[in-house]
Kinemage of the C-alpha trace (Angstrom):
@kinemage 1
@onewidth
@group {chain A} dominant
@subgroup {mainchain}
@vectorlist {calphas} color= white
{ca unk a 1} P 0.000 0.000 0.000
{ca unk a 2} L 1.899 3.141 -1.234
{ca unk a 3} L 0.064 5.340 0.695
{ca unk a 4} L 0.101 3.914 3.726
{ca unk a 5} L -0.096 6.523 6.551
{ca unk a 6} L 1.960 4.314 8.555
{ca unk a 7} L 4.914 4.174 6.103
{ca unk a 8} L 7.802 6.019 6.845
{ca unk a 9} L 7.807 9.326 4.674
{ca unk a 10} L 4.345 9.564 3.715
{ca unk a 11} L 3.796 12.647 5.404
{ca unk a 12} L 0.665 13.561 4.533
{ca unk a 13} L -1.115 10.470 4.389
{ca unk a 14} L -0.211 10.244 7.863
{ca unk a 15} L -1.240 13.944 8.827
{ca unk a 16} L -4.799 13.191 7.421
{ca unk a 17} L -5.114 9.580 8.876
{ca unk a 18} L -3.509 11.113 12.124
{ca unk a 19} L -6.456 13.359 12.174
{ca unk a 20} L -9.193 11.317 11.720
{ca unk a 21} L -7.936 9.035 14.339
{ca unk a 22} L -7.770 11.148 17.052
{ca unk a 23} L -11.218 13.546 16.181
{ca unk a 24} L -13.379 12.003 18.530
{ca unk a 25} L -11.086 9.268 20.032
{ca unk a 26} L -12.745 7.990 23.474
{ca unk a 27} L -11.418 9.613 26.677
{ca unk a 28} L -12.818 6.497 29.130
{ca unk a 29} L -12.982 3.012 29.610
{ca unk a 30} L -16.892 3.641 29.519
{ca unk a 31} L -16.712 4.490 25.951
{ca unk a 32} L -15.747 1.514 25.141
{ca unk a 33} L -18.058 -0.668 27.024
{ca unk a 34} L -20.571 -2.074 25.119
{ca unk a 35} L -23.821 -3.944 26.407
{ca unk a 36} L -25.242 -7.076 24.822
{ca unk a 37} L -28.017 -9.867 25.021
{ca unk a 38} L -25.716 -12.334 24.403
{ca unk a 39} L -21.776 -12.815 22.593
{ca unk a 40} L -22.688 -15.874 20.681
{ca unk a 41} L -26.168 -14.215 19.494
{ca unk a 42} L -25.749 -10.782 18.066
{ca unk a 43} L -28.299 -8.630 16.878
{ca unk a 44} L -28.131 -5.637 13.989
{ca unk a 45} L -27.743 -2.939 16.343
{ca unk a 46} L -25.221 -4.667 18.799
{ca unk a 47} L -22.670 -6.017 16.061
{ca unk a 48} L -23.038 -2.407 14.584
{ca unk a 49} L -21.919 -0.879 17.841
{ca unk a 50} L -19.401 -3.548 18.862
{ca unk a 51} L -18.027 -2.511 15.202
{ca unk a 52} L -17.736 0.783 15.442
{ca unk a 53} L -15.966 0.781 18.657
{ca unk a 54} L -13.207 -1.916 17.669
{ca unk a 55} L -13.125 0.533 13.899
{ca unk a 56} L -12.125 3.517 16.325
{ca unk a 57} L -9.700 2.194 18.878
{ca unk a 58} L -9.314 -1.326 17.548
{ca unk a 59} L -10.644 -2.702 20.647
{ca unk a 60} L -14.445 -3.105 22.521
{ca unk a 61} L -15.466 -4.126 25.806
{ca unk a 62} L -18.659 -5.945 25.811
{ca unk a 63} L -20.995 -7.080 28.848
{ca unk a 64} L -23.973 -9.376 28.939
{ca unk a 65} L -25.202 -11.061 32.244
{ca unk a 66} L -23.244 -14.041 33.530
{ca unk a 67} L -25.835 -15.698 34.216
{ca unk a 68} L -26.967 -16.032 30.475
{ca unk a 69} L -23.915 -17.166 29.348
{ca unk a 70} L -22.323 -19.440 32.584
{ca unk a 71} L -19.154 -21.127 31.479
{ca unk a 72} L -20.066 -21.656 27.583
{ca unk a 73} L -16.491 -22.321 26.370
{ca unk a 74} L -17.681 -22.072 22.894
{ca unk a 75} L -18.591 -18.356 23.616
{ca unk a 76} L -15.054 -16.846 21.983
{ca unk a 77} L -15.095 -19.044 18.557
{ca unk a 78} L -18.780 -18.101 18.014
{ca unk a 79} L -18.476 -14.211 18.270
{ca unk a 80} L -14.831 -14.302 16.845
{ca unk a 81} L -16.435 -15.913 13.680
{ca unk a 82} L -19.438 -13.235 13.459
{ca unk a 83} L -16.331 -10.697 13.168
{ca unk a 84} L -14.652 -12.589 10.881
{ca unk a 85} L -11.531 -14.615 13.095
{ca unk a 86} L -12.210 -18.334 12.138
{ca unk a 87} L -8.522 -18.687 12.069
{ca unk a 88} L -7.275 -19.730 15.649
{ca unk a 89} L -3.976 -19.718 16.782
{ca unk a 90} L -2.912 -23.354 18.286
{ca unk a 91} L -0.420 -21.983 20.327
{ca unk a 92} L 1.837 -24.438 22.775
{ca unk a 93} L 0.102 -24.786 25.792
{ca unk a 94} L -3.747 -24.073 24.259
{ca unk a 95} L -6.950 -26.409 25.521
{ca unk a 96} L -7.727 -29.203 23.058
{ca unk a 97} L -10.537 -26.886 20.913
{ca unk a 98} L -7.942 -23.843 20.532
{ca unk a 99} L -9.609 -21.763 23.143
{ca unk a 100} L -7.030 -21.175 26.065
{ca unk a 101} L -8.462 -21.639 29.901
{ca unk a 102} L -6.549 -19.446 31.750
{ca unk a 103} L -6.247 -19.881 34.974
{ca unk a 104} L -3.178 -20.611 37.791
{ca unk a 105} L -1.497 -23.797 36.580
{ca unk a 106} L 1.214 -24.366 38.788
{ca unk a 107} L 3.139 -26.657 36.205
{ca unk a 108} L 2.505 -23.939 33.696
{ca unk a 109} L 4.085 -21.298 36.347
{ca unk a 110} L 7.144 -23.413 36.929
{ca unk a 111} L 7.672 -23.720 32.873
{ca unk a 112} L 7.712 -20.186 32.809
{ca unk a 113} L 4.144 -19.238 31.764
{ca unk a 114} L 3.365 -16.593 33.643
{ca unk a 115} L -0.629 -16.155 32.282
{ca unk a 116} L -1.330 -19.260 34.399
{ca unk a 117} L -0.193 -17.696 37.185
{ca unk a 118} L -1.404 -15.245 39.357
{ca unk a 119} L 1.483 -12.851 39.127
{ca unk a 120} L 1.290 -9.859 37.144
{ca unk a 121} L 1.767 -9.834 33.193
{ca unk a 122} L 4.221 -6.663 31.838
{ca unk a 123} L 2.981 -5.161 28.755
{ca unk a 124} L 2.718 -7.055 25.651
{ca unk a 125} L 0.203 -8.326 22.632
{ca unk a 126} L -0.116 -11.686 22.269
{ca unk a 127} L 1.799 -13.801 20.021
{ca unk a 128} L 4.783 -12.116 19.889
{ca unk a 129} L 7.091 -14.571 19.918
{ca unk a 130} L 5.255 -16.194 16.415
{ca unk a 131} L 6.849 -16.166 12.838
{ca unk a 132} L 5.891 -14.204 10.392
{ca unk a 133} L 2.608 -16.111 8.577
{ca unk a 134} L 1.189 -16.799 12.216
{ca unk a 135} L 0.675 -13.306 13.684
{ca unk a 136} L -1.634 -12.716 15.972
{ca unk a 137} L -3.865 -10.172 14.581
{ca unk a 138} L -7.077 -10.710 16.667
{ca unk a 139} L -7.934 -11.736 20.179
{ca unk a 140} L -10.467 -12.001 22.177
{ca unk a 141} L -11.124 -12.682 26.515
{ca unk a 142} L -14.013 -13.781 27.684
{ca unk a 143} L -14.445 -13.464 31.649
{ca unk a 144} L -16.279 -16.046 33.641
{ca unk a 145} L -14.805 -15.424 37.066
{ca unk a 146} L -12.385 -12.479 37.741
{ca unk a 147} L -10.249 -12.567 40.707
{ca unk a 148} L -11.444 -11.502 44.035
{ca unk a 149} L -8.643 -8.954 44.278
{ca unk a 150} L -6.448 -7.707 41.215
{ca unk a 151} L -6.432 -8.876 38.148
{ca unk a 152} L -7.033 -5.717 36.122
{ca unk a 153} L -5.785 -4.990 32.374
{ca unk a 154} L -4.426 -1.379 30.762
{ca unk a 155} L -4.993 -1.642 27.426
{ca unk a 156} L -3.486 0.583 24.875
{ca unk a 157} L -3.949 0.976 21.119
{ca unk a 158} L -0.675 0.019 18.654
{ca unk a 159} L -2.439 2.855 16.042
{ca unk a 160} L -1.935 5.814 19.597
{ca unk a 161} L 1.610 4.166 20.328
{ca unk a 162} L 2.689 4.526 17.076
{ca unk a 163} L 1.191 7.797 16.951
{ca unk a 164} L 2.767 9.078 20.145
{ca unk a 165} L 5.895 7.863 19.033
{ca unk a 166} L 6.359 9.084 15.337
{ca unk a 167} L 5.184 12.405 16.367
{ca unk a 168} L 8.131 12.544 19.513
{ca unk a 169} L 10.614 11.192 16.401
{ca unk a 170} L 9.306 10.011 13.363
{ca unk a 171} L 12.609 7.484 13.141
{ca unk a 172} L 11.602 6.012 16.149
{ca unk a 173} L 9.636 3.825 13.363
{ca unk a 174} L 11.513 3.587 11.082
{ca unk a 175} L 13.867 1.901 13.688
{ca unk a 176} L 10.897 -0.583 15.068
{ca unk a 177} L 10.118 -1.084 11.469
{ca unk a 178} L 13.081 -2.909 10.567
{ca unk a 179} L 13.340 -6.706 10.412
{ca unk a 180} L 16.125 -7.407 12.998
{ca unk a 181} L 14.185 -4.430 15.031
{ca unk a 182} L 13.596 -7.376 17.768
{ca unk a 183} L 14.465 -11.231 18.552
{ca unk a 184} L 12.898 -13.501 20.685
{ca unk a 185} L 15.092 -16.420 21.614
{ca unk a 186} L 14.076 -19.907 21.567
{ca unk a 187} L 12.060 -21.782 23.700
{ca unk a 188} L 13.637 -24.726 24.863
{ca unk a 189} L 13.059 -27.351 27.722
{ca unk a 190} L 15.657 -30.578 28.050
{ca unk a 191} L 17.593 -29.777 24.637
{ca unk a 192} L 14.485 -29.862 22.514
{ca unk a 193} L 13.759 -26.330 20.965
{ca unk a 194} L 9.798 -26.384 21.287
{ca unk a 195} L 10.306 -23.090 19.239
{ca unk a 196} L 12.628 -21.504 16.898
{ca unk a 197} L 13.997 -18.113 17.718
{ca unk a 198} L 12.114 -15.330 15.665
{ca unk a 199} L 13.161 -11.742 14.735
{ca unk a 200} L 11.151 -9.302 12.959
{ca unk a 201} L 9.404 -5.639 13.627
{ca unk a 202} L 7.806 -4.634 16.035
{ca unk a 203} L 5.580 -2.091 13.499
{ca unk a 204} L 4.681 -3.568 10.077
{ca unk a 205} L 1.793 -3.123 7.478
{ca unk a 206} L -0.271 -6.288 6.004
{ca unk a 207} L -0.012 -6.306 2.320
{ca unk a 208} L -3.660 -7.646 3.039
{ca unk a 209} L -5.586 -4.442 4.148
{ca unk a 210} L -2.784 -2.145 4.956
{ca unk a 211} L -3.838 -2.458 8.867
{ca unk a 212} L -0.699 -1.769 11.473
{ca unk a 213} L 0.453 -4.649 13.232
{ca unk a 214} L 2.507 -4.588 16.216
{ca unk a 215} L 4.534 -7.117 18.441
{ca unk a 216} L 5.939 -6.898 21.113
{ca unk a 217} L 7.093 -7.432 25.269
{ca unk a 218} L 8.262 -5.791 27.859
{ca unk a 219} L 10.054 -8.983 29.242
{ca unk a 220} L 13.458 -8.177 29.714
{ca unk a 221} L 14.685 -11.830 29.693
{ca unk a 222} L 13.226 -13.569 26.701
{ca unk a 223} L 14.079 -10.457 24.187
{ca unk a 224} L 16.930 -9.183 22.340
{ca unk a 225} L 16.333 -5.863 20.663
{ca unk a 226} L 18.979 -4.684 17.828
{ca unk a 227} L 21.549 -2.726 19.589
{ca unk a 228} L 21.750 0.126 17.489
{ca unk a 229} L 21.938 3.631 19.359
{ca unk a 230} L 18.393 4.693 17.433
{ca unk a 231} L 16.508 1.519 18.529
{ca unk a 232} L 17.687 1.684 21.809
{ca unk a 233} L 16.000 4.965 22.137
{ca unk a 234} L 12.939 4.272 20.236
{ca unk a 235} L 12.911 1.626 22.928
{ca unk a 236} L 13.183 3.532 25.601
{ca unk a 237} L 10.605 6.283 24.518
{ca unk a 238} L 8.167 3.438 23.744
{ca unk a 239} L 8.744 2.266 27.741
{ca unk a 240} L 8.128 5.345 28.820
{ca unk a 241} L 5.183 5.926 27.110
{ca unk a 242} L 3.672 2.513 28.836
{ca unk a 243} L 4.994 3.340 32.317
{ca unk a 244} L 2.959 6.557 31.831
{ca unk a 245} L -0.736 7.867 33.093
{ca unk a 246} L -1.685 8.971 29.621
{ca unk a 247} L -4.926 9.323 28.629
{ca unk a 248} L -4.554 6.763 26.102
{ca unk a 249} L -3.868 4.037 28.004
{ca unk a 250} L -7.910 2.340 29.155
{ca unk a 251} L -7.296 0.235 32.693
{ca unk a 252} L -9.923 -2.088 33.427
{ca unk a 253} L -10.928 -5.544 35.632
{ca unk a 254} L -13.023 -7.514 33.007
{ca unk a 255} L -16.212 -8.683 35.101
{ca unk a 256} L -17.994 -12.012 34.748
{ca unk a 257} L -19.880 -12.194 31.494
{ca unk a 258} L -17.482 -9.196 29.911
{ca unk a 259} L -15.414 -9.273 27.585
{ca unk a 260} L -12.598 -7.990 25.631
{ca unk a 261} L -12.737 -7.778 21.420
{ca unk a 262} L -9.732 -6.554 20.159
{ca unk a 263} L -6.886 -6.475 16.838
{ca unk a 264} L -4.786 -7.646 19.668
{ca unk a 265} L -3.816 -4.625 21.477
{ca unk a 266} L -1.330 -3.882 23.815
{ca unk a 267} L -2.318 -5.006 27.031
{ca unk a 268} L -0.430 -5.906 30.995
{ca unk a 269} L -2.424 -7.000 33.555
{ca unk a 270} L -1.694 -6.826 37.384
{ca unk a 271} L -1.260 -9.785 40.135
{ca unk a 272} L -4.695 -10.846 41.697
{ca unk a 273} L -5.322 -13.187 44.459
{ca unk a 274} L -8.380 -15.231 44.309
{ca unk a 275} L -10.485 -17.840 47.014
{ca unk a 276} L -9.783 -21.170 47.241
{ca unk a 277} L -13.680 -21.651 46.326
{ca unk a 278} L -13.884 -19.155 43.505
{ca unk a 279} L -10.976 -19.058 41.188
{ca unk a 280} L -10.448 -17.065 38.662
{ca unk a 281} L -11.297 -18.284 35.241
{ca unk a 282} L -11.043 -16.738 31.492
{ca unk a 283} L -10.947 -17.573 27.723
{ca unk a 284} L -8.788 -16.831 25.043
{ca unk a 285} L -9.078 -17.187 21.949
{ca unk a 286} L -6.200 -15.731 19.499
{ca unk a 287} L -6.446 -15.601 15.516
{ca unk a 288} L -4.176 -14.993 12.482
{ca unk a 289} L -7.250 -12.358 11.449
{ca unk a 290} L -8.030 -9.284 12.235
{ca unk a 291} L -11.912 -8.176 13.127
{ca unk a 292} L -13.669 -7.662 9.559
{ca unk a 293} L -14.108 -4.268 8.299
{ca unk a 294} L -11.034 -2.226 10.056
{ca unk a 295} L -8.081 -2.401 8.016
{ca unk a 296} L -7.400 1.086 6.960
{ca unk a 297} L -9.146 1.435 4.092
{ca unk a 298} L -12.735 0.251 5.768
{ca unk a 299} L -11.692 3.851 8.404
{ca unk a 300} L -10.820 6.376 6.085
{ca unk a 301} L -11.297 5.117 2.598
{ca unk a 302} L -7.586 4.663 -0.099
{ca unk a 303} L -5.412 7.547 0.203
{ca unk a 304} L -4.047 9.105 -2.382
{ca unk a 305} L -0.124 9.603 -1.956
């Protein structure tokens, strides 16, 4: 896509797309909270709404009662397919169906899985550590029990990092755009690599819809970021920006029977403690897609360079 506001040099593609993405832009958590019958039974006007939200800040909170959906484990493949993701992610550790229970695991904790723990998660979308045809591009959580204490997400989205951080220094991308920008080491247990190392960006643009994608950890011990002085920096600013309280970045505790839509945005969550009766219980689902209808050209129309 020539004229992709998110390639380096394309000033004013950017200027205009940089406009229409902020007009407007939600200042609260609220306005992105979404209420619904049911996630695995849309009608018109909620799948309209739930649209809009995820076309603005590629990301939507929705919220039915719990007590109309219980713990249906089918409920993330069925609204994941009304937007479009049919194409799940079988990642390592993954229930048998492709939808991930997470929950504390202490075998998981000791392999070094820290989402099935209850310790908190740094900031990071999911998936980063996949090759290049298996990016995660979509994800959804589904809450049937939060913790009784902690447990909440910030959320940020990639399109207001990138944003934030082209407009502080626009090389600061072209830096994170670059192949070697960062490499994740691989996984191994008892000599057997269970997964190759990987390097790549951590900003790119599908040749499919000319959406943004963006990978990427705060993890300090499974990373190893390209050691020139400019990526470094772009680095640090990009830290900075996360360790922040901008208005950007959305913190919320996902109640039972909410949920979180989303082109797999940058997310943390803190450490929670739960009862030994009640534990705390969610379900992911991640896709290769994105949600239909919000690459780039479904916001703002083709740009003309």
């Amino acid at each position: 896509m020539q004229a992709s506001p998110f390639l380096p040099g394309n000033d004013q593609a950017y200027l205009r797309w940089r406009e229409t993405k902020l007009n407007a832009y939600p200042e609260s958590v609220d306005n992105l909270r979404v209420e619904i019958q049911h996630p695995s039974r849309l009608s018109g006007d909620e799948t309209s709404k739930l649209l809009a939200c995820c076309q603005k800040t590629n990301m939507v909170v929705y919220a039915t009662d719990p007590s109309v959906c219980g713990e249906e484990k089918d409920i993330p493949r069925a609204l994941g397919a009304h937007f479009g993701m049919t194409r799940l992610d079988p990642n390592l550790l993954a229930d048998d169906d492709g939808i991930t229970s997470l929950q504390v695991v202490p075998g998981k904790l000791q392999r070094g899985y820290i989402p099935y723990s209850d310790r908190r998660l740094l900031w990071h979308t999911d998936g980063y550590y996949n090759n290049g045809d298996m990016q995660i591009r979509g994800m959804l959580l589904h809450c049937v029990r939060p913790a009784t204490r902690g447990g909440e997400n910030a959320l940020l989205d990639p399109e207001i990092a990138f944003i934030l951080l082209r407009d502080r220094e626009p090389r600061y991308i072209e830096a994170l755009m670059a192949e070697d920008a960062m490499t994740i080491p691989a996984n191994s247990e008892t000599d057997v690599v269970e997964r190759p190392a990987q390097s790549g960006p951590v900003f790119s643009v599908s040749a499919v819809d000319g959406s943004l994608h963006m990978r990427y950890t705060a993890r300090t011990r499974s990373i190893e970021w390209n050691p020139s002085s400019l990526t470094q920096e772009a680095v640090a600013a990009l830290a900075e920006l996360l360790d922040s309280h901008s208005t950007y970045i959305f913190r919320h505790k996902l109640k039972a029977g909410e949920g979180l839509l989303c082109n797999n945005v940058l997310h943390n969550r803190t450490a929670f403690e739960t009862g030994e009766a009640d534990t705390r219980l969610l379900y992911r689902a991640r896709y290769y897609d994105r949600i239909a209808h919000t690459g780039i050209e479904d916001i703002i129309g083709v740009m003309e360079p």
